[in-house]
C-alpha positions as CSV (number, residue, x, y, z in Angstrom):
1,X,0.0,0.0,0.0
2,X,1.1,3.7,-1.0
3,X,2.5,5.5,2.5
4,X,1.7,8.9,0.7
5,X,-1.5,10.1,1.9
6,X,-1.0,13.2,-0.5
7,X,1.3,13.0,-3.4
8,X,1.6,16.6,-6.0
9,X,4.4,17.3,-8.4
10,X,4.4,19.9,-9.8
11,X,0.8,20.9,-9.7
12,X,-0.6,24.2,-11.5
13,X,-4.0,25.9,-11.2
14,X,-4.3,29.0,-13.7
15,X,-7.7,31.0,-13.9
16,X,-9.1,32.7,-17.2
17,X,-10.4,35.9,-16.2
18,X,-11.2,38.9,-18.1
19,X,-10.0,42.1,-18.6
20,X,-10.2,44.6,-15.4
21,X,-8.6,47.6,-14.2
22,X,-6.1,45.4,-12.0
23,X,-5.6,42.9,-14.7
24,X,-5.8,44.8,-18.1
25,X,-4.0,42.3,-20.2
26,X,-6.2,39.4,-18.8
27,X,-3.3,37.7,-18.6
28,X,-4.4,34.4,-16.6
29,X,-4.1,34.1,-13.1
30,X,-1.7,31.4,-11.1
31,X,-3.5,29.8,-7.9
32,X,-0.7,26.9,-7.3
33,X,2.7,27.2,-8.9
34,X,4.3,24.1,-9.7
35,X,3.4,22.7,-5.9
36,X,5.4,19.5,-5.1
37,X,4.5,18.1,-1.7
38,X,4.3,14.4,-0.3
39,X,2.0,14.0,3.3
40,X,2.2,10.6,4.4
41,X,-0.5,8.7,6.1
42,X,-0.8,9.4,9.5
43,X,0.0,13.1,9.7
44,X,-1.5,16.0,10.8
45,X,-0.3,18.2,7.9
46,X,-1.0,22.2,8.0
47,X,-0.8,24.6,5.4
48,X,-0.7,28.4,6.4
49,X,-0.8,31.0,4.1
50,X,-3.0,34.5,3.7
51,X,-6.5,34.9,1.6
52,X,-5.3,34.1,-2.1
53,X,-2.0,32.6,-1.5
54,X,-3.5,29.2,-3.2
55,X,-4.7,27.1,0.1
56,X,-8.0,26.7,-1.0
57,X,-7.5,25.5,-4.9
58,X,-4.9,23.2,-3.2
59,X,-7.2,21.2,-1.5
60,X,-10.1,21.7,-4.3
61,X,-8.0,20.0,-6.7
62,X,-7.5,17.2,-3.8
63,X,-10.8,16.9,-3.2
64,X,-11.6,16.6,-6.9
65,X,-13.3,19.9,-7.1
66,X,-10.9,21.5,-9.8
67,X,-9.0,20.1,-12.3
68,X,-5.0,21.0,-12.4
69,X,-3.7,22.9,-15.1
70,X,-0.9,21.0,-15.0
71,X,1.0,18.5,-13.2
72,X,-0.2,15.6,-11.0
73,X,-1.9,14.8,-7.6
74,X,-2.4,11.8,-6.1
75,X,-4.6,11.2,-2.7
76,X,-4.3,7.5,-1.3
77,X,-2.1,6.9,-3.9
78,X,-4.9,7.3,-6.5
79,X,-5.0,10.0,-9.3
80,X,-7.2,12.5,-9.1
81,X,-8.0,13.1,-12.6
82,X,-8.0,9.7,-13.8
83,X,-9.7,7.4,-10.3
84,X,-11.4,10.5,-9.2
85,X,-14.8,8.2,-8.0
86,X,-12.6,5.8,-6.0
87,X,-10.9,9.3,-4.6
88,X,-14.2,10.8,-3.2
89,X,-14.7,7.0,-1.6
90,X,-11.5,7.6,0.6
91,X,-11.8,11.4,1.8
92,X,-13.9,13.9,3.4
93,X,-13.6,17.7,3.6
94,X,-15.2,20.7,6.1
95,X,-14.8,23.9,5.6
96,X,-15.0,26.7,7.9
97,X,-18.6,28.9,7.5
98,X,-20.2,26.6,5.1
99,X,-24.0,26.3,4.9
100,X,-24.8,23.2,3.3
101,X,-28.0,21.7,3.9
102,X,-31.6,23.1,4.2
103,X,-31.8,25.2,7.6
104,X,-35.8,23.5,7.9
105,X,-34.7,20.1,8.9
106,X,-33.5,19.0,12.3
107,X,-29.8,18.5,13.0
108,X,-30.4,14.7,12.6
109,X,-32.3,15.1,9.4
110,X,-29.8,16.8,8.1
111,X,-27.2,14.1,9.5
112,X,-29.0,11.3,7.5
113,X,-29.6,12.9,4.6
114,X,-25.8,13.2,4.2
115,X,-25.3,9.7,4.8
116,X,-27.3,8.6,2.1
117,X,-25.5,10.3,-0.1
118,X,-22.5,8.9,1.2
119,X,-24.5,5.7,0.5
120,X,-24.8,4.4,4.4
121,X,-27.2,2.2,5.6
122,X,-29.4,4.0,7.5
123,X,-29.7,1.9,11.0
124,X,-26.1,2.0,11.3
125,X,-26.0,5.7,10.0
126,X,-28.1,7.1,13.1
127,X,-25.9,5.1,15.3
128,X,-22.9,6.7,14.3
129,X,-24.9,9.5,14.0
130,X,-25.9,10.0,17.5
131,X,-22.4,8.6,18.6
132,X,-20.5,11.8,17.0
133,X,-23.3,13.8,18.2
134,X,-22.4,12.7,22.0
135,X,-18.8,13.4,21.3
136,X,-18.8,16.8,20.0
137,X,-21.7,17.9,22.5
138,X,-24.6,18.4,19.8
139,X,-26.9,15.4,21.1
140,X,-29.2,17.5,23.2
141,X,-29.6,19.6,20.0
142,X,-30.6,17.2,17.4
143,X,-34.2,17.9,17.4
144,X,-33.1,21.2,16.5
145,X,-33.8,23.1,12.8
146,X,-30.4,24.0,11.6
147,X,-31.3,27.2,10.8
148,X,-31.9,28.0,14.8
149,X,-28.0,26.8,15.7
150,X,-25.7,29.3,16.7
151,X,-22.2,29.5,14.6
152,X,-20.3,27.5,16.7
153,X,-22.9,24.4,16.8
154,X,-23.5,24.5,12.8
155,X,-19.6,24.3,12.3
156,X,-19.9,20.9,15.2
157,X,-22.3,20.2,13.2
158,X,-20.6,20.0,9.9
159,X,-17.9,18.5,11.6
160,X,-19.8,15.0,12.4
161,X,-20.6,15.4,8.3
162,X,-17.7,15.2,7.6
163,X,-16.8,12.6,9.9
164,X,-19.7,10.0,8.8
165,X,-18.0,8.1,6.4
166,X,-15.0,7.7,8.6
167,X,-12.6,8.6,5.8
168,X,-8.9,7.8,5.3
169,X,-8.6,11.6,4.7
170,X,-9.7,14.5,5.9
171,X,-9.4,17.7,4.4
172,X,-10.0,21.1,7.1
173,X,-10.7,24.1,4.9
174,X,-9.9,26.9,7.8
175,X,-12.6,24.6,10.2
176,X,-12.8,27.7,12.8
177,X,-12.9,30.7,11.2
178,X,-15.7,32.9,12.5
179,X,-16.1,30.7,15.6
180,X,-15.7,32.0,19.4
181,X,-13.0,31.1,21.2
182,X,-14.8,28.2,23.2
183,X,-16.3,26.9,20.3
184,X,-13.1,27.3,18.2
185,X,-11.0,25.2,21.4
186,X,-14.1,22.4,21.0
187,X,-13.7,21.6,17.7
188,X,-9.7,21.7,17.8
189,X,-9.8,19.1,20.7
190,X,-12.1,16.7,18.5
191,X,-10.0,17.0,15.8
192,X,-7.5,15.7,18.0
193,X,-8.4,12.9,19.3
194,X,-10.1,11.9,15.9
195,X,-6.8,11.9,14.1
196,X,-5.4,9.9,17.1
197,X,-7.7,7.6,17.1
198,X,-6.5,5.8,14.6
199,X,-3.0,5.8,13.2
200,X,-3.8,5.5,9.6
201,X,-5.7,8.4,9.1
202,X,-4.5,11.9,8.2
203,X,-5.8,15.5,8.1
204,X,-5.2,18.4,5.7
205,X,-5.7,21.3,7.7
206,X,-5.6,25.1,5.8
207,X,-5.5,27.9,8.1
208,X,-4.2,31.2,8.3
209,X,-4.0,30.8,12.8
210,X,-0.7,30.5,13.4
211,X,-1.4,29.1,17.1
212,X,-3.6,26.5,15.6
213,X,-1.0,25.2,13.3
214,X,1.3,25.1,16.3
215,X,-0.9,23.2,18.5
216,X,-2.5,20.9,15.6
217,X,0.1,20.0,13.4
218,X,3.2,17.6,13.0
219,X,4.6,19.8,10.1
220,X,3.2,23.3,8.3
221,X,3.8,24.5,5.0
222,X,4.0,27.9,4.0
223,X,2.2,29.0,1.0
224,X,2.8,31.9,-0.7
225,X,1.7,32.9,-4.4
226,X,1.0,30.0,-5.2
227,X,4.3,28.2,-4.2
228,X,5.2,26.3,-1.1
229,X,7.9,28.0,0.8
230,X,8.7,26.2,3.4
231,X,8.0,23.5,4.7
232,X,9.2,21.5,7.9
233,X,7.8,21.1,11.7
234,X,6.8,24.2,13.5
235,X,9.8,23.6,15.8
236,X,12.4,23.1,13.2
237,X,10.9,26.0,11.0
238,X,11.2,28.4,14.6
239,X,15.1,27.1,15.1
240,X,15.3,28.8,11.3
241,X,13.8,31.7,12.1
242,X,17.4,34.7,12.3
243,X,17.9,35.4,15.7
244,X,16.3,32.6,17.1
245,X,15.5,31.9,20.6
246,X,16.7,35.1,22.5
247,X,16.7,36.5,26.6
248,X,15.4,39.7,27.5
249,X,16.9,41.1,30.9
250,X,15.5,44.2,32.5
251,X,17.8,46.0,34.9
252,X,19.1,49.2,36.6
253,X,21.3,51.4,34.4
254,X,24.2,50.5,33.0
255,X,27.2,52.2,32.3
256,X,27.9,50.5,28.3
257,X,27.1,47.3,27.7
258,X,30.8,46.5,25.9
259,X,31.6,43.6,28.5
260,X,28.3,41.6,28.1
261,X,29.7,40.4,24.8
262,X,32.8,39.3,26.9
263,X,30.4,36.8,28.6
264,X,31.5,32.9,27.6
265,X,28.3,31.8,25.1
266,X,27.0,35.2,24.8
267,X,26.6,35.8,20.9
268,X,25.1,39.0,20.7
269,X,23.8,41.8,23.0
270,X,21.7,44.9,22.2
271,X,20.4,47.6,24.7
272,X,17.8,50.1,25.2
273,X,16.8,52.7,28.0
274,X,13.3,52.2,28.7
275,X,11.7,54.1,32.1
276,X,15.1,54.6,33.5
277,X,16.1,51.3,33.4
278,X,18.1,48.8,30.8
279,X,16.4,46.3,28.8
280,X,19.4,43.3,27.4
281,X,18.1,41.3,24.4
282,X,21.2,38.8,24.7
283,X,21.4,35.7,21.7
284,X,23.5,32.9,23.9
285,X,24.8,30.0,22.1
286,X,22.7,28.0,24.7
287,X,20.5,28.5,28.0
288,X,23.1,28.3,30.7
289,X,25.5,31.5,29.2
290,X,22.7,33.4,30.7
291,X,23.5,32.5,34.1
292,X,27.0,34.1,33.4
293,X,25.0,37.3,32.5
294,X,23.2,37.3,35.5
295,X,26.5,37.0,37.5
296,X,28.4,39.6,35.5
297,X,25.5,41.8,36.8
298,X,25.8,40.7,40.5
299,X,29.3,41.6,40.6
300,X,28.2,45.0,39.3
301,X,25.9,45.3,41.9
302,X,22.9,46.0,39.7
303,X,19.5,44.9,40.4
304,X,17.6,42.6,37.9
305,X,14.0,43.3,37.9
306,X,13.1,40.6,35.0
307,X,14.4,37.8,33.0
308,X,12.4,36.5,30.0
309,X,12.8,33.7,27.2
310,X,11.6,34.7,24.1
311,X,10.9,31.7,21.4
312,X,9.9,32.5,18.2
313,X,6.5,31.8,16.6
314,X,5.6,30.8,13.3
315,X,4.2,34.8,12.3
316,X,8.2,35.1,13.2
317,X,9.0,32.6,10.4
318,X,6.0,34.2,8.6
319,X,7.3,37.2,8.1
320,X,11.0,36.9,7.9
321,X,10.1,34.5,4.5
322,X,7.1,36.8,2.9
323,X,8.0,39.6,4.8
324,X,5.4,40.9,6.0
325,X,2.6,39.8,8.7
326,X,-0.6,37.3,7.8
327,X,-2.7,40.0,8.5
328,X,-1.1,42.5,6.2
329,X,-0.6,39.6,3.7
330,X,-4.3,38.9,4.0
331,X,-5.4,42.6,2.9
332,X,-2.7,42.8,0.1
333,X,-3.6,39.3,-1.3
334,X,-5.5,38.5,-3.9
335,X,-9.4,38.2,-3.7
């Protein structure tokens, strides 16, 4: 059997559009350019990017929705050009805000109506049904019209859709957007224990929350325009990120800042006068040349008043390889 969950190679996605005040040529436009990725089975895989950097075609053309320009993509080691029947058989997707369904049937209606057309039979359908009801805390609701859920239930909702078929693969289109923060934290801890459930099966997630990539995922890509610029596990991508992990020491005063450097392990030290005091970013070439620091400063009699470890993020490594943040990516990307 093929250990690639998700296989591409050098996958494009052009759009025809027509001629428009931003685009007067009408020059085509390039969703995914030449994306090679391989996700094996069993991992959480995220891919961050802003609005229009390509990480919704990606997972259309996955989920059989587009057609590639060019290139190929497999998904359980099946094309999905050519086997793209046997594909839908495998996978599932959810995206985040989606309304699908009629808003006059119950939440269970709605529920079974899904899983005929995922062709279940329907006394084992409302089992598992009601089962994923229980677990994401929707049973008491599902005498409930859809249309009177609040945000946060619908998206639960969609979640147990997606989850019906049990599939080999599931595909997260930004699964919390809009949601509250309790609601958002509910359906992150489901996703959780549903891809640990069971070591075969692995999720796509697209999101543009860089805290929910870190918590959720064993790697990340980076998209941008259309191309995949990194891509590694959110702790090796951090350990990338120039300057690194770092100290900041608040103190009183000091008189230069020359000998700090002078320190065994201290790599770099910048200062700044803040409310009559010195703040010390310090790079050490590991944890315990700060401890020299903090006796350098003894012996100078002056008073520490804080000592912080700074660890980058993933918006760090965001920005130092598209160079800006996701938020100002997301208003200069395209629509």
């Amino acid at each position: 059997m093929n250990e690639l969950a998700i296989e591409t190679r050098d996958l494009v996605r052009t759009y025809r559009i027509r001629k428009s005040p931003t685009n007067p040529s009408g020059a085509p436009v390039v969703a995914l350019d030449g994306v090679t990725l391989d996700i094996p089975r069993g991992e959480f895989f995220g891919l961050l990017g802003p609005n229009g950097a390509g990480k919704t075609t990606f997972i259309k053309v996955l989920v059989t929705l587009l057609l590639p320009t060019s290139g190929s993509a497999h998904v359980a080691g099946l094309d999905v050009v050519g086997q793209a029947q046997q594909v839908r058989e495998r996978i599932s997707m959810v995206s985040g805000g989606e309304h699908s369904g009629y808003g006059l049937l119950t939440v269970r209606e709605q529920l079974w109506m899904f899983s005929q057309f995922y062709g279940l039979p329907t006394r084992p359908a409302l089992a598992r049904i009601d089962e994923l009801l229980r677990i994401v805390g929707l049973y008491e609701e599902r005498s409930r019209r859809v249309s009177a859920l609040s945000t946060g239930m619908r998206q639960k909702m969609n979640m147990v859709r997606g989850l019906l078929p049990d599939p080999d693969i599931l595909f997260l289109d930004e699964p919390t957007v809009g949601l509250d923060v309790e609601a958002a934290r509910d359906v992150r801890a489901y996703i959780k224990e549903w891809i640990h459930a069971n070591s075969r099966r692995t999720i796509l997630l697209t999101t543009h929350y860089m805290h929910e990539a870190e918590e959720l995922c064993d790697r990340v890509a980076i998209i941008h325009k259309g191309r995949i610029v990194a891509c590694d596990t959110p702790a090796a991508l951090r350990r990338r990120t120039a300057g690194g992990t770092y100290f900041v020491l608040t103190t009183e005063p000091l008189d230069g800042i020359a000998w700090v450097s002078g320190v065994p392990g201290v790599q770099r030290a910048d200062a700044r006068v803040t409310d009559g005091r010195t703040e010390l970013r310090l790079q050490v070439a590991d944890d315990g040349a700060i401890a020299g620091v903090v006796k350098a400063l003894a012996d100078r009699e002056r008073r520490i008043f804080s000592l912080q470890k700074i660890e980058p993020s993933l918006e760090d490594v965001f920005v130092q390889i598209v160079g800006r943040r996701l938020e100002e990516a997301d208003e200069g990307g395209r629509p």
